[in-house]
N, CA, C and O atoms as CSV, one atom per row, in Angstrom:
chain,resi,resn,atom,element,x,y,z
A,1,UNK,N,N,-6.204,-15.877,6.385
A,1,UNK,CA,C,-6.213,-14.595,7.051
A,1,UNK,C,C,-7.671,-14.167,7.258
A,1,UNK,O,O,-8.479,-14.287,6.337
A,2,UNK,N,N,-7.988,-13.719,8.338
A,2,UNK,CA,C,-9.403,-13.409,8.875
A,2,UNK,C,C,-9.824,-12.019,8.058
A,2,UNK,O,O,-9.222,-10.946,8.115
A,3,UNK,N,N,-10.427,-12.173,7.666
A,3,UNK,CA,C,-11.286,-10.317,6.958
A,3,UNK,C,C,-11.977,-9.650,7.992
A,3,UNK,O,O,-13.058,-10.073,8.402
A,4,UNK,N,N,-11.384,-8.544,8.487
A,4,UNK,CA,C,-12.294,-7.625,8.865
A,4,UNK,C,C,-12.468,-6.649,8.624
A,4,UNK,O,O,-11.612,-5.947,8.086
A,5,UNK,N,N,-13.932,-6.141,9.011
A,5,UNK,CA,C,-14.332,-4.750,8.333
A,5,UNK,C,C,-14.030,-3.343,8.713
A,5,UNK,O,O,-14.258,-3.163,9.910
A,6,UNK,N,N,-13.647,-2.418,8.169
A,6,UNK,CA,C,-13.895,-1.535,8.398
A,6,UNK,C,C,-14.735,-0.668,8.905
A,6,UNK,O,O,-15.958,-0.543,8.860
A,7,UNK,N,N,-13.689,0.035,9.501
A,7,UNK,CA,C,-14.638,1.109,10.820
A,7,UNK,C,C,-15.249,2.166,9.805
A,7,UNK,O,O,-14.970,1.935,8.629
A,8,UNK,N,N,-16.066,3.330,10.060
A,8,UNK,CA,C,-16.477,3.915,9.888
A,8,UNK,C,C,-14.767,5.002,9.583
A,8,UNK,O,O,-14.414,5.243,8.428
A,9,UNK,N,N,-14.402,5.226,10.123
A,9,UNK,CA,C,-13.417,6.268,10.195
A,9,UNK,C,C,-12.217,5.873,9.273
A,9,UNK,O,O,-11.389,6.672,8.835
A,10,UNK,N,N,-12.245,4.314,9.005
A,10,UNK,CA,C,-11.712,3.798,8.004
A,10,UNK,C,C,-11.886,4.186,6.914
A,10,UNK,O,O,-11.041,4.942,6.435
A,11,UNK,N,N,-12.987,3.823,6.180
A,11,UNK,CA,C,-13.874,3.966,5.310
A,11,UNK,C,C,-13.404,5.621,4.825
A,11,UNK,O,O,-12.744,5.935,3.835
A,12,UNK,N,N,-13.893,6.373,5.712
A,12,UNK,CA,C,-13.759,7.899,5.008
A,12,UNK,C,C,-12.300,8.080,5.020
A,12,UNK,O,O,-12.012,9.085,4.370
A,13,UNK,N,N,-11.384,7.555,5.457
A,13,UNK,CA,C,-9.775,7.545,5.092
A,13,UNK,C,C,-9.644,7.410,4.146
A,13,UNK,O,O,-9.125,8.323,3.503
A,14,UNK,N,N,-10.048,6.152,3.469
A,14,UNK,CA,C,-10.076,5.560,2.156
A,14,UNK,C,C,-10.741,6.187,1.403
A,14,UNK,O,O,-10.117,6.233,0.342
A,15,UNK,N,N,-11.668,6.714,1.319
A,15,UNK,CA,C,-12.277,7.872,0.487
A,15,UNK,C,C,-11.782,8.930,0.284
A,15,UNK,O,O,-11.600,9.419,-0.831
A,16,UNK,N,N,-11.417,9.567,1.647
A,16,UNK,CA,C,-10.376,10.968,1.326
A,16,UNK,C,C,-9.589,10.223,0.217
A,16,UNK,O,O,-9.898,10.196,-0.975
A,17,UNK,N,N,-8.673,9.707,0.718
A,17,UNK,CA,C,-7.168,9.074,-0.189
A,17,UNK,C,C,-7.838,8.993,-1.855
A,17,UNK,O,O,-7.631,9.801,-2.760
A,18,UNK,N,N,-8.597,7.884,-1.892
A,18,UNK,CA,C,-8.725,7.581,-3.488
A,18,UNK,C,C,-9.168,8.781,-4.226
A,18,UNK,O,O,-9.122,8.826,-5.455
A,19,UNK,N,N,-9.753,10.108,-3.224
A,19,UNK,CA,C,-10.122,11.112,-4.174
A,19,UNK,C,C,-9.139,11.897,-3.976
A,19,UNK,O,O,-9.579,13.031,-4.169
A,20,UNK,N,N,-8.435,11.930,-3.798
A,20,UNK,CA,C,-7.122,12.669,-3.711
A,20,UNK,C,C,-6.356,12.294,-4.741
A,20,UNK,O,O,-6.116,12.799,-5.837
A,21,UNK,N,N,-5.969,11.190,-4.122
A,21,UNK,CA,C,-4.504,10.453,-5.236
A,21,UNK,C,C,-5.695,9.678,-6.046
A,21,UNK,O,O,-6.819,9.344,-5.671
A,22,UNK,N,N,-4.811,9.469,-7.697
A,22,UNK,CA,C,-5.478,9.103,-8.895
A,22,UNK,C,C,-4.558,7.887,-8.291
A,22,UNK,O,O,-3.421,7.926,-7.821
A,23,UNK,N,N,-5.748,6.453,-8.534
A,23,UNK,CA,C,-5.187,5.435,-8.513
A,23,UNK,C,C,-3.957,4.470,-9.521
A,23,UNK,O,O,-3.069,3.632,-9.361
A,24,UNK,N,N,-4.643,5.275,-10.634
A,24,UNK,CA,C,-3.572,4.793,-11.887
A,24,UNK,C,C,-2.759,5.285,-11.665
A,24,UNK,O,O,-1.879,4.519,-11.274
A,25,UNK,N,N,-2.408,6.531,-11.690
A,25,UNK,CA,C,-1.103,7.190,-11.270
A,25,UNK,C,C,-0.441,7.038,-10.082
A,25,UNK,O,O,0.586,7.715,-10.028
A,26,UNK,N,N,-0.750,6.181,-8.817
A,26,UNK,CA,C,-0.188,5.638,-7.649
A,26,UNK,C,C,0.276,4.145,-8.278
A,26,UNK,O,O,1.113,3.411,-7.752
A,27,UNK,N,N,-0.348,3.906,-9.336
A,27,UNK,CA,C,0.064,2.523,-9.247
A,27,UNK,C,C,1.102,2.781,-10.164
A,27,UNK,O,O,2.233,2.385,-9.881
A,28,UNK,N,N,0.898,3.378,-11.210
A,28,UNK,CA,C,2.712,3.246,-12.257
A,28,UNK,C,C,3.193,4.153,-11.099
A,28,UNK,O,O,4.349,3.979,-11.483
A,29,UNK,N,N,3.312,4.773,-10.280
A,29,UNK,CA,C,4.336,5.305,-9.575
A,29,UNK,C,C,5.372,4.591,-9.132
A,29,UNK,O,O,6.597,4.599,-9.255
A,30,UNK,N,N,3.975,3.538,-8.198
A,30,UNK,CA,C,4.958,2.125,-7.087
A,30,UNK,C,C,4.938,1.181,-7.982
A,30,UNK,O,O,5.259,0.119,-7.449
A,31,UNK,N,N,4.719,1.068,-9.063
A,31,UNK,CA,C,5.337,0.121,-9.700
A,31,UNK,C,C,7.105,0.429,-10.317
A,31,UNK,O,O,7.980,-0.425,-10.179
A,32,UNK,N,N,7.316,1.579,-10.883
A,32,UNK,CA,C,8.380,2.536,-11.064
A,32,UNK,C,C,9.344,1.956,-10.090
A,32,UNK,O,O,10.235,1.174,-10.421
A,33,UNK,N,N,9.134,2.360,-8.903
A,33,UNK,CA,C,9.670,2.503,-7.762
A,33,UNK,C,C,10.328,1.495,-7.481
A,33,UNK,O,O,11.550,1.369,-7.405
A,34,UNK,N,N,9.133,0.406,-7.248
A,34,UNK,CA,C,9.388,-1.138,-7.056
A,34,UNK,C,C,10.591,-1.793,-8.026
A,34,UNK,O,O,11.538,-2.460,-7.609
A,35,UNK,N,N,10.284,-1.389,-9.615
A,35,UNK,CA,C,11.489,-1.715,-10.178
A,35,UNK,C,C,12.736,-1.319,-10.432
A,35,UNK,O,O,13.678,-1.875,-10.996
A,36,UNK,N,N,12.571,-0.041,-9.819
A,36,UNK,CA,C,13.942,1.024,-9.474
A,36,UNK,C,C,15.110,-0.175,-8.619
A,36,UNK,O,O,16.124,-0.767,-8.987
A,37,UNK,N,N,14.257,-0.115,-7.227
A,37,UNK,CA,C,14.625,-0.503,-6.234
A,37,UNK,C,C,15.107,-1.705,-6.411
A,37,UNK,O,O,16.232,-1.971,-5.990
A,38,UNK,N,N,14.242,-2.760,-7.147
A,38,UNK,CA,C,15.111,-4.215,-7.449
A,38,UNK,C,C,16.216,-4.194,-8.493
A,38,UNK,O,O,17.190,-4.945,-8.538
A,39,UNK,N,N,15.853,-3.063,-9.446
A,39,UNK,CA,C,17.057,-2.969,-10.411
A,39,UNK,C,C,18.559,-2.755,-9.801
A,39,UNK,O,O,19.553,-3.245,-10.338
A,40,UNK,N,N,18.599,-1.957,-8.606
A,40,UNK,CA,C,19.877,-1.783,-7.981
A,40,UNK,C,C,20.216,-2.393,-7.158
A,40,UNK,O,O,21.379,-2.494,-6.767
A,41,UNK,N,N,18.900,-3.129,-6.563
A,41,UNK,CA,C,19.105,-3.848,-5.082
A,41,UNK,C,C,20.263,-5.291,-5.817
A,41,UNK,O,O,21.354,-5.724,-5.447
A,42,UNK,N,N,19.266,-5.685,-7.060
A,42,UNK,CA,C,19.931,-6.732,-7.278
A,42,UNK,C,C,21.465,-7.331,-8.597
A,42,UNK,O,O,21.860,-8.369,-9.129
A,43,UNK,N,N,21.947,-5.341,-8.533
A,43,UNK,CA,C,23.171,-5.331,-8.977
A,43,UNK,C,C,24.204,-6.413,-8.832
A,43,UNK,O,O,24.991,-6.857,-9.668
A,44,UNK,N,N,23.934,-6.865,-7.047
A,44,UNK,CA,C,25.215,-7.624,-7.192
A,44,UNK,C,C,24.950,-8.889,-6.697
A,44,UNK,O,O,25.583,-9.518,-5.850
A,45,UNK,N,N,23.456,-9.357,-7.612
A,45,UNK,CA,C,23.063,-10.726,-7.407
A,45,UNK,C,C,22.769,-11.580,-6.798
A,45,UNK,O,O,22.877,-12.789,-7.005
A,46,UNK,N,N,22.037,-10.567,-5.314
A,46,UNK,CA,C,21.459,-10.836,-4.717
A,46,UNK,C,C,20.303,-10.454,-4.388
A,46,UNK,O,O,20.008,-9.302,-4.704
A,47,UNK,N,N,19.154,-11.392,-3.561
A,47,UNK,CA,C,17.473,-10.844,-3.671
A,47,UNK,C,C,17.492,-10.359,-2.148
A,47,UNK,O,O,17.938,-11.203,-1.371
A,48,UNK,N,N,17.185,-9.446,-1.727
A,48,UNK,CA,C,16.572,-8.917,-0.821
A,48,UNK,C,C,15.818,-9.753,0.244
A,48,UNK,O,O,14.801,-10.364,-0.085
A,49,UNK,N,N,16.307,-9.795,1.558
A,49,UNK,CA,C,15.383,-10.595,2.295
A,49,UNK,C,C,14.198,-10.459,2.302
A,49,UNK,O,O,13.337,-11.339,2.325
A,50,UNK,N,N,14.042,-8.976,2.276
A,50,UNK,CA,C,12.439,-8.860,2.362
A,50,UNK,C,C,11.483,-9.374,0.745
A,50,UNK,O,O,10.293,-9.508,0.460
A,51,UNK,N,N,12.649,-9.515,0.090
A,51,UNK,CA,C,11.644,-9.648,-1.087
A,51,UNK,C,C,9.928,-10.122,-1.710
A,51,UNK,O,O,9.117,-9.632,-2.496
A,52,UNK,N,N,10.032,-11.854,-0.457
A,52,UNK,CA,C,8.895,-12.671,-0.360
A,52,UNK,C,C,7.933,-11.464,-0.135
A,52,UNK,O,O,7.468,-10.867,-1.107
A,53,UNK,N,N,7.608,-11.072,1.258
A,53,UNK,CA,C,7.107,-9.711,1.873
A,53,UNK,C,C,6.556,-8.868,1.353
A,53,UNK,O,O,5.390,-8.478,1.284
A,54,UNK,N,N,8.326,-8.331,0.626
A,54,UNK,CA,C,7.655,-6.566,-0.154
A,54,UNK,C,C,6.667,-7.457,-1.433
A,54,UNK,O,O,5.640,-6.797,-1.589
A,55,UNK,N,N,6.664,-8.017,-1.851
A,55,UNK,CA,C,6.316,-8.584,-3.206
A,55,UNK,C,C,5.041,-8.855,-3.164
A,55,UNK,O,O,4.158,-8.575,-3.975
A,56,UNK,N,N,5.001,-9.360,-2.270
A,56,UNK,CA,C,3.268,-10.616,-1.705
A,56,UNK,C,C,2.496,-9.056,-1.447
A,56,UNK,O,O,1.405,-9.032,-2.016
A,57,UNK,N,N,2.800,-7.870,-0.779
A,57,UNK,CA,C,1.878,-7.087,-0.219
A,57,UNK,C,C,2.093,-6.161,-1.465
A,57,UNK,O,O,1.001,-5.642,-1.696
A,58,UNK,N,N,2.933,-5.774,-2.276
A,58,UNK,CA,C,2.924,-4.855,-3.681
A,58,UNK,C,C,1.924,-5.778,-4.610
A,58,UNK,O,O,1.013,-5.146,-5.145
A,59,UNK,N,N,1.976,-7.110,-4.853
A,59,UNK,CA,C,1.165,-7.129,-5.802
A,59,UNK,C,C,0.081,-7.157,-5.267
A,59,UNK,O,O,-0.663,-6.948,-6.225
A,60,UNK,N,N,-0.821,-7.317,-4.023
A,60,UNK,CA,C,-2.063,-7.521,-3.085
A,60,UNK,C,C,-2.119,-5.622,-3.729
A,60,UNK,O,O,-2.710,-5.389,-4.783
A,61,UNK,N,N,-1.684,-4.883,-3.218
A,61,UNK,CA,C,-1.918,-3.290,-3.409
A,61,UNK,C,C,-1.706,-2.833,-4.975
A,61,UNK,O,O,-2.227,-1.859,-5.518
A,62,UNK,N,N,-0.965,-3.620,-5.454
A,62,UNK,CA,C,-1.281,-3.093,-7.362
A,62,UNK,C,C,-2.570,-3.828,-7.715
A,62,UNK,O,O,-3.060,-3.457,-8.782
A,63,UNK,N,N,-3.528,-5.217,-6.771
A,63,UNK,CA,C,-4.344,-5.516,-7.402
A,63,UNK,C,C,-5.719,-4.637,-7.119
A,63,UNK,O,O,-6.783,-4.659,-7.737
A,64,UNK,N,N,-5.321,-3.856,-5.969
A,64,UNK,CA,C,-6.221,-2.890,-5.178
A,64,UNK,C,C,-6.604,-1.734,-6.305
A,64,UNK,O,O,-7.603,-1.406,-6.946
A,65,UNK,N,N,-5.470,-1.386,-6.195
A,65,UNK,CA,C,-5.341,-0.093,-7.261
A,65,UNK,C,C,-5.758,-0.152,-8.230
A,65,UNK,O,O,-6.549,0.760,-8.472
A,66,UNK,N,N,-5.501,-1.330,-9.526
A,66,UNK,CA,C,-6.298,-2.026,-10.521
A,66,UNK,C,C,-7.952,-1.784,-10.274
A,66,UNK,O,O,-8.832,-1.049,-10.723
A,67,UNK,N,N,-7.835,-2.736,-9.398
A,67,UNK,CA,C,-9.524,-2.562,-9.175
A,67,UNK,C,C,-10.173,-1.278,-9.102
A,67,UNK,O,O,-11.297,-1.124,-9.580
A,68,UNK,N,N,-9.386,-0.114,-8.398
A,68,UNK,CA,C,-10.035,1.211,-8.562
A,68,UNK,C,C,-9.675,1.705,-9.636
A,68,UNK,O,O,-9.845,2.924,-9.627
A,69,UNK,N,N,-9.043,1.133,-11.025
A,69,UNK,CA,C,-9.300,2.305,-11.861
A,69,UNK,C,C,-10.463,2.236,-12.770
A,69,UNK,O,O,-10.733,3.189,-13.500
């Protein structure tokens, strides 16, 4: 996957946000969430198509979040 940088207008998005929302506390949130959601999704023993997906980009964004605390 190609990296590119952020715009200027990016940048201060991401700044608003992280000083806003506490990163630790976004991350046990969606982590919460995340296991809410598989706890019921996979009541009746089945995985979610999206699972590969939601999974690959939740742990990419819990490693984000990590990093900012």
């Amino acid at each position: 996957m190609p990296v590119r940088k952020l715009t200027t207008t990016e940048k201060q998005a991401l700044t608003d946000f992280i000083d806003a929302t506490p990163p630790a506390r976004l991350s046990k949130q969606l982590r919460n969430m995340l296991l809410l959601y598989l706890r019921y999704d996979l009541q009746d023993g089945t995985i979610p198509v999206v699972a590969d997906d939601l999974l690959f980009d939740m742990y990419n964004l819990f490693s984000f979040l990590d990093a900012l605390e």
